[in-house]
C-alpha positions in Angstrom: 14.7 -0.4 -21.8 13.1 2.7 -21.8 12.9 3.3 -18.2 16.1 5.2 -17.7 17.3 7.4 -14.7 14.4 10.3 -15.4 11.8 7.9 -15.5 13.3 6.7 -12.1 13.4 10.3 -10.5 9.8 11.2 -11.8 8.7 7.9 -9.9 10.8 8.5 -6.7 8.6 12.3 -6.7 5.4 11.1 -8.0 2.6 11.3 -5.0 -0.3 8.5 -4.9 -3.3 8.2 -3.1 -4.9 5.2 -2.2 -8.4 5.1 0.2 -9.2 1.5 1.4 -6.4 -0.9 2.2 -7.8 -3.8 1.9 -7.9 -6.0 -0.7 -6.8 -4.0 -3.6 -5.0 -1.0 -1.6 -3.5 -3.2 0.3 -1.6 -4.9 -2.4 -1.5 -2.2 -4.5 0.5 -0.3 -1.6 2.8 -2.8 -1.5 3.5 -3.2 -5.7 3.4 0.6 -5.7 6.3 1.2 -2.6 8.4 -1.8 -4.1 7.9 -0.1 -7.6 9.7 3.1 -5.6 6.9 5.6 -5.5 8.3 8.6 -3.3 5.2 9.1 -1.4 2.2 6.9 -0.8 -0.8 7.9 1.4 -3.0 5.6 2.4 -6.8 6.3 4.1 -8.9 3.8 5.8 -11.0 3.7 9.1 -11.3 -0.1 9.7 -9.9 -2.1 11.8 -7.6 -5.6 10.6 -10.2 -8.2 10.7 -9.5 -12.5 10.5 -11.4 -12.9 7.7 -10.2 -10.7 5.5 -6.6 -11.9 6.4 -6.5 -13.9 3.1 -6.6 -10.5 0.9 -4.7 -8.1 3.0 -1.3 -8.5 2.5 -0.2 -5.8 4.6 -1.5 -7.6 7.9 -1.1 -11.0 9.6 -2.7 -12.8 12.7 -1.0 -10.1 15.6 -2.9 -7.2 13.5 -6.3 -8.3 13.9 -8.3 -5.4 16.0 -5.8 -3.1 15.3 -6.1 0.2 13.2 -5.0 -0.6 9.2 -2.9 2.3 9.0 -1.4 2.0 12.6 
C-alpha cells in the first residue's frame, strides 16, 4: 500500500551509484536491480578474489581473477 504505479516509474528512472562491489555493493546491487532501479552503475578496480567469495554475491568460483565488473 502506498507504493502505487508513480512510485514504480520514479524507481524504474531513478539512477544509483555504487563504488566497491564487494561486500556491501555487491549485495546491494543485487537488492537494488531486483527492487527495479532503472540504472545502476557500479565502480571497482579489483579483481574477484576466493576469499572474499563468501561476501560477494555477485561472483562464484569461475570468477576468481577476473575483473568485478567484467
Amino acid at each position: 500500500k502506498g507504493f502505487g504505479m508513480a512510485a514504480q516509474e520514479r524507481l524504474r528512472d531513478a539512477r544509483v551509484l555504487i563504488v566497491g562491489a564487494g561486500g556491501l555493493g555487491s549485495p546491494a546491487a543485487s537488492y537494488l536491480a531486483a527492487a527495479g532501479v532503472g540504472v545502476l552503475t557500479l565502480v571497482d578496480q579489483y579483481t574477484v578474489d576466493l576469499t572474499n567469495l563468501h561476501r560477494q554475491l555477485l561472483y562464484t568460483t569461475p570468477d576468481v581473477g577476473r575483473a568485478k565488473l567484467d
